[in-house]
Each structure stands twice: as structure tokens, then as C-alpha cells.
N, C-alpha and C positions, 0 to 999 in steps of 0.2 A: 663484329657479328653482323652477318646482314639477314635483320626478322623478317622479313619481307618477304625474301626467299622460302627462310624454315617455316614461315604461317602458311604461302603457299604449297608446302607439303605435307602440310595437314588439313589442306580443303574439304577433303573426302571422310573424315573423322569429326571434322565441326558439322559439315551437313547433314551426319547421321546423326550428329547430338543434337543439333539445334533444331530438325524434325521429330525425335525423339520426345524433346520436352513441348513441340509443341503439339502433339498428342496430348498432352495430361498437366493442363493449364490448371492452376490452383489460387484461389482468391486468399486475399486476406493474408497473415503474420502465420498460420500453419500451412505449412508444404512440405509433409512428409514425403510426397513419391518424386516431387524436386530436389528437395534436400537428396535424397537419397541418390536420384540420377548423378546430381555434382560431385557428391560425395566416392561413387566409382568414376567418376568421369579424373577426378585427382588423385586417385588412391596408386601409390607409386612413384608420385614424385617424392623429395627431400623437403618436405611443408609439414611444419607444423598447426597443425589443425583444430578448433577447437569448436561448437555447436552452441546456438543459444540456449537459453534456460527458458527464456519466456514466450520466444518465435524460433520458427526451421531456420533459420541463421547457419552462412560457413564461414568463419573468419579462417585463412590460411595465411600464414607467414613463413614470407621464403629468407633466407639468410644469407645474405651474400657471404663469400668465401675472404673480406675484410671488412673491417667494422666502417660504418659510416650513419648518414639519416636516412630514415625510415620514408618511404614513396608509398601512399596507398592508394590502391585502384579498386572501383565501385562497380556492381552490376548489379540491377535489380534482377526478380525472381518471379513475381506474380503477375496472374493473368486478371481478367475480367469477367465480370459476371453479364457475359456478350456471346450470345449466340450464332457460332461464327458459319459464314454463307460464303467461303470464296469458293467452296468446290472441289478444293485441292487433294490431292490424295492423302496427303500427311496431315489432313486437316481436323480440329477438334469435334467428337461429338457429347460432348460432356454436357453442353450446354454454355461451358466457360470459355474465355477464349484470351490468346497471349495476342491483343489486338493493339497494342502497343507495342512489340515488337522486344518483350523484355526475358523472352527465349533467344534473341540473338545476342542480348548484353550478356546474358549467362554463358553460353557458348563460347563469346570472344573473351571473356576476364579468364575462362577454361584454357582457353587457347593460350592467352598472356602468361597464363602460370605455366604451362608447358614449353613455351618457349623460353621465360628466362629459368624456369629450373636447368632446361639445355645449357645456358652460357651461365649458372649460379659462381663460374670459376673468376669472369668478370667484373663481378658484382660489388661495390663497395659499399656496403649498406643493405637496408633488408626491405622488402617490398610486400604489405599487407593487403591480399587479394577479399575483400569487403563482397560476401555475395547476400542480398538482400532481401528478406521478406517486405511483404505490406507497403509497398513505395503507394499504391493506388487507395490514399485517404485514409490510412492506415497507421502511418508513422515511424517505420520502420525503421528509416533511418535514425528518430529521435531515439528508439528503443535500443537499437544497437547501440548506439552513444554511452547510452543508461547505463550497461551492460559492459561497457569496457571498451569496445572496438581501438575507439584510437590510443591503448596502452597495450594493444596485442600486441608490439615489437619490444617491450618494455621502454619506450619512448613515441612521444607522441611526433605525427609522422612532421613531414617538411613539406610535402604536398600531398593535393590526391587530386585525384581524376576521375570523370564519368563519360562517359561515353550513348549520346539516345538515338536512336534511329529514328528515321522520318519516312512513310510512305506515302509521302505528298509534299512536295517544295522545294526539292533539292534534286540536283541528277544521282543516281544512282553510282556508288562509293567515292562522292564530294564530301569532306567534313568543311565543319566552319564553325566558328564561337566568337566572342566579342566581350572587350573587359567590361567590366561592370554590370549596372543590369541584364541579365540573359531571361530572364523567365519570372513569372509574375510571380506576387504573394497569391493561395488562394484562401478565401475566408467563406462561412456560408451565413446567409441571411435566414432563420426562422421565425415565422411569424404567424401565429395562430388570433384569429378575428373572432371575437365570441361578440356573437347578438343574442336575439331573441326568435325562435322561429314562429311560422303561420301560416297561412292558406296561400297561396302563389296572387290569388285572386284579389286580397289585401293585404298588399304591405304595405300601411299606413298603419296596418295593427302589429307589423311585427319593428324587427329591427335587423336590417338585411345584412348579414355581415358578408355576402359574394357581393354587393354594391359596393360595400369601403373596401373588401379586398382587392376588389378588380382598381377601385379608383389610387389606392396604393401602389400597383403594381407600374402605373405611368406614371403616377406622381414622382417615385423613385427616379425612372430614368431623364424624365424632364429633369428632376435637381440635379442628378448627376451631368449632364452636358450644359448645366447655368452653374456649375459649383469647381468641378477641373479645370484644369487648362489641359489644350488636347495636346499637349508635349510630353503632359504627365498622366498618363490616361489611367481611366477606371470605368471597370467592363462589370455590369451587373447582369445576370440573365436566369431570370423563375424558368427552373427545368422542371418544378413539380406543383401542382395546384390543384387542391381538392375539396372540393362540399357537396353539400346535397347527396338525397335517393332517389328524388322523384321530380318530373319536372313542375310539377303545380304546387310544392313546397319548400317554403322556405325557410333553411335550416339556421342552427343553433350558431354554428361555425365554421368557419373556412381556414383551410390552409394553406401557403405554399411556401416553398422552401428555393432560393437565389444562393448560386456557386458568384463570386463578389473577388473580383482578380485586380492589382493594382502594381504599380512598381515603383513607388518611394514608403518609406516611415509616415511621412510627413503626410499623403492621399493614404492607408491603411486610419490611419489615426481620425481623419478629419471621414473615410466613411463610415468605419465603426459606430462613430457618435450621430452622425446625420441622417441616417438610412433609418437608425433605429426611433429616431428623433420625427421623421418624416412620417412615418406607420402610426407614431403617437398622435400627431396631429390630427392627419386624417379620419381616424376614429375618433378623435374627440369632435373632429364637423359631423361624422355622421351617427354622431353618439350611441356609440359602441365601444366595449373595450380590447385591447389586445394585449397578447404576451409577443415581443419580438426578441429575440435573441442574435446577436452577432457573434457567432464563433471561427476564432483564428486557427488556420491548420499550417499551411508552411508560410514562411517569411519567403520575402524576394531571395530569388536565386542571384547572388552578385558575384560574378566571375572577379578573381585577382588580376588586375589590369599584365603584371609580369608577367603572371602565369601563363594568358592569353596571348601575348607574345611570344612567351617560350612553348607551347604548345602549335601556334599557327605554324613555326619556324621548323619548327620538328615533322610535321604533316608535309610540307614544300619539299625538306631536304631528303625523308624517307620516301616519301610519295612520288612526288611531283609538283611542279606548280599547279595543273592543272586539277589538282585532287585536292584543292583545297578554295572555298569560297566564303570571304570573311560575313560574317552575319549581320547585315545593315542593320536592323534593330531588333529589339526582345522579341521573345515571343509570349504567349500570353497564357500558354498553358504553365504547369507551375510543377516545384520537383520537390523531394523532404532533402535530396540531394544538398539541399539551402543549408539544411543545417549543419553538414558536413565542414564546407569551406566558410559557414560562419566561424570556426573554430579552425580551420588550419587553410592557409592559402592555398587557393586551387581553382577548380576550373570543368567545366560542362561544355562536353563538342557536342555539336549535332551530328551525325552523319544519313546522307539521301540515301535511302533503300529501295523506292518504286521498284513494281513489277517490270520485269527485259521487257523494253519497248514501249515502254505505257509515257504519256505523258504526266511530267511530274508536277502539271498544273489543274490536271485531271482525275489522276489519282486517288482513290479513296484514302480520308487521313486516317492517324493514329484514332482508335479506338472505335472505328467503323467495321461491323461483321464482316464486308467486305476488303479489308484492307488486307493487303499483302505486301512482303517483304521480301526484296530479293539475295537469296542466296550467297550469291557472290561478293556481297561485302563483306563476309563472316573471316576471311584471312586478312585482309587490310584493316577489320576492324582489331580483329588481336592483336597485327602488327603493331600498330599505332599506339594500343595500351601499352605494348611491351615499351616500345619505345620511348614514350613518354617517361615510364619508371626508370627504363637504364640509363638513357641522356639526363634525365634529371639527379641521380645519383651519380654518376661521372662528371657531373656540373660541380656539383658540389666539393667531391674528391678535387676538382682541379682548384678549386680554391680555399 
């Protein structure tokens, strides 16, 4: 079978889908008018189908035409709550925005299931196309889990795959992955500072809690670059911080809240305790108290070293050499993806998107109003999911 080919003859029907949904970007585990776009985007193939109970979820399972293990292949579904400014004609006005590019994973796992329902004559074994609500802090992945996902073939699979796109660091349709670590745990830091408020004029009569909050906020990062080793890094960064109404008073309590990304058990473990441990102290110097809380959301993304192998190999032979670029180290954003190949060996490519022409060092990234994604990976990207599933089910069959 050469998918390569048959994805190229469907460029003209992913581009229509893949602008299609990015009109009607949808946050969060409900996405009825996603759900429903996938749902006619598959309706006709030989898949059995099934919809979540508790999020817009499409599990489809394709059946090869002899029995064999079960391949499953992932695409996320949600957009952002990003108001997106590239300009473009097919561009979002909802206020939400598919600014991570998780209308083109939807598109190409579309694409994959159309392709090997074509060659299903081939197939030794069945291949469970995973399309995903809530990847964006949401959990989606855990929920589908909850719900069954990996027994939709009535065996849980042999591999799975996901596929992310990048509008910033990679040339435009290069993949690339790398065993082991790919992608960070992310956890968030909450920390609420209760003092005493007063007159801006006298705070020796109050108890300033933006003074220990602010002195928290570096105290944090200082520990953190005296406490890792920078082989094994851990990225702290207060995206939200808030007190006060007035400038000449001084309030009751301060808040802000740190997204807290690492990449071993061993750095999750030692900042959960430390971060929270360091907020303590500091209010106790500046005698106040605090609530801090450390909550975990995904674990590190750790590619199966084989699988990374068998995936690189697969990109070179279908592709080219030149379409594939192995991924010198992690990256630091973070995927629920994680908990997929926590339970079955597998693996997360990256693939470069930039805009035709634009430098992919310049590029606005993933989840910037600006960011754009080009087109033209959406057949090489289906190619490569198909591919992955059918050469890894004929791997198997050959032995």
C-alpha cells in the first residue's frame, strides 16, 4: 500500500475539515459541534464507533480483515480560550481559538482512519482511532481511560501513537521524537497569603501579605536554581497574581497561582514538598499566614525507547530522510498523552507546521493568538499515523 500517495489524494477534503473545525474551536471535555463535525467526517467507513458518556469523545475501531494486536492512534479535539488575531479567512471569531493546532490532529487521525479503512483487506489486527476531548488541563485523556478507551478492540492495544504539531521550531512537515523523556510533568502551585490589611501610609500597623507574596515569588526561583541540577531541570513561572483595590491600601490577601513543569519522579517529588515548604517559611518571617497548595495534573511524557525507534524508522522509510529530525531534548510543555503510554508502549512525534515561508525560529508558538499552522502537513500527517498502525501490525503478524 503506498499512504503516502492515497493521503495525497485527499489534501483537498483534510483542508476543508481542518478549516472547517477551525471555525468552531471548542474548550474543555464538551464539544458537541466537534464531535459532531468528526462524527460525519467518519460516517461511511467500516468503524465501529462508540461516544463518551461523560465528555464529546469518538472512539472508532477499525477491524482488520485477520485477527491480530490492537494499534491505537490519538488526536486531540480542543481549542483555547484565546482570542485568535492571525487574520486568516478561515479564522476563529468565537473568541476561542484551536491555537495549538489540535484541529489539524483531528483532521489527520480522520485522514488515518480513511486511509487504512481503504487497505482494511491488509490489516492483521485492529486499530483504535482515540479522538480526544479536554487534552488543555482538562484530563481527557485520564477520562477516556476511566471510560474504557484501551478495551474498545476488546484487547488492550500494543501500541499507540500521537502525533503534535509545532508552529515554531521545526521546518515545516519535519517530524521528530526521542525515547524517553519528551515532554514535561505539568503541576500548579496555589498559594493564597492572608495578612491583615491598613492605610498604604502605615504598614507597620498592618500585615502586608503583597510583601511575603512578592518575597515568595523569588524566593521560589532562587531555591529552585540552588536545589536542581540543570540536567534535570524544573521550570516554575507565576502566570497569575493578584491583590489589592486601591493604591493606598493594604489588603487582607494576595494571590497567585505558578504552572511548575519538571522531567523525573524524583524533581516532581522533591518540588511538590519544597515550593510548598518555602511559602511556609516566608510567611512565617514575615508573620503572616498562608494556604499553598501543589496540585499534580499530568505526569512526564516518557516515549518507549523501541517505539521511538520504530516510529523514527517508519518516518525516513515512508517519508524521506530528510522529513525527519530526531529531537535533541524534551520539551517542556506537557501532554495527558502521558498517561496513555504510561499503560501501553508508545510514543509522541512532534511534527513542524510554520506558516509557507515564515522562519521557524521566528514563528509565533503553540498557543499564541497569532500562531498559524500550515496546511500542507495535513497528508503527510495522516500518512505517518496510518503508517505507524499498519507497519506496526505487520511487525507483529511477521513474528
Amino acid at each position: 500500500m503506498n499512504l503516502r500517495d492515497d493521503a495525497r489524494a485527499l489534501s483537498g477534503d483534510l483542508v476543508q475539515l481542518r478549516r472547517t473545525l477551525h471555525r468552531i474551536p471548542e474548550v474543555g471535555l464538551n464539544l458537541p459541534r466537534t464531535q459532531e463535525t468528526v462524527l460525519a467526517a467518519l460516517d461511511g467507513l467500516p468503524l465501529e464507533i462508540s461516544t463518551g458518556s461523560g465528555l464529546s469523545s469518538v472512539t472508532a475501531v477499525l477491524r482488520g480483515s485477520r485477527p491480530g494486536p490492537t494499534v491505537l492512534l490519538r488526536g486531540d479535539m480542543d481549542g483555547l480560550p484565546v482570542a485568535e488575531r492571525t487574520g486568516l479567512d478561515f479564522a476563529s471569531d468565537t473568541g476561542r481559538m484551536h491555537a495549538c493546532g489540535h484541529d489539524l490532529h483531528t483532521t489527520m487521525l480522520t485522514g488515518a482512519a480513511k486511509l487504512l479503512s481503504a487497505h482494511r483487506d491488509q490489516l492483521a489486527g485492529d486499530v483504535v482511532f482515540m479522538f480526544q476531548p479536554g487534552e488543555e488541563g482538562y484530563d481527557g485523556a485520564g477520562q477516556m481511560l476511566a471510560e474504557g478507551v484501551l478495551d474498545a478492540s476488546g484487547r488492550k492495544p500494543d501500541a499507540a501513537y500521537a502525533i503534535h504539531v509545532m508552529s515554531a521550531g521545526l521546518d515545516s512537515g519535519v517530524f521528530g521524537t526521542r525515547g524517553g523523556p519528551a515532554l514535561a510533568a505539568s503541576n500548579v502551585l496555589r498559594v493564597t497569603v492572608k495578612g491583615a490589611g491598613g492605610h498604604g501610609s502605615m504598614p507597620h500597623r498592618a500585615k502586608d501579605p503583597v510583601q511575603a507574596a512578592c518575597a515568595m515569588v523569588t524566593a521560589l526561583q532562587a531555591w529552585i536554581t540552588r536545589t536542581f541540577d540543570i540536567f534535570d531541570p524544573v521550570v516554575l513561572t507565576v502566570g497569575t497574581f493578584h491583590a489589592g483595590t486601591a493604591q493606598n491600601v493594604i489588603p487582607d490577601n494576595a494571590v497567585f497561582h505558578a504552572t511548575v513543569r519538571s522531567f523525573s519522579p524524583a524533581a516532581q517529588a522533591t518540588v511538590k514538598d519544597g515550593t510548598v515548604e518555602v511559602c511556609r517559611g516566608i510567611a512565617h518571617a514575615f508573620g503572616v499566614t498562608v494556604d499553598a497548595e501543589f496540585v499534580e495534573q499530568y505526569p512526564v511524557t516518557v516515549n518507549d525507547h523501541a517505539e521511538a525507534d520504530f516510529a523514527a524508522n517508519a518516518v525516513r522509510e515512508a517519508l524521506g530522510e530528510e522529513f525527519y529530525a530526531p529531537m535533541k531534548q524534551p520539551l517542556h510543555g506537557s501532554e495527558d498523552f502521558s498517561r496513555v503510554i504510561a499503560e501501553v508502549p508508545g510514543v509522541m512525534l512532534t511534527l513542524g507546521s510554520p506558516p509557507p515561508g515564515a522562519d521557524p525560529e521566528r514563528s509565533p508558538n503553540n498557543h499564541s493568538p497569532l500562531a498559524v499552522f500550515d496546511d500542507a502537513v495535513l497528508p503527510d500527517g495522516a500518512a505517518v499515523y496510518a503508517e505507524l498502525a499498519a507497519r506496526r501490525l505487520s511487525k507483529a503478524a511477521a513474528h
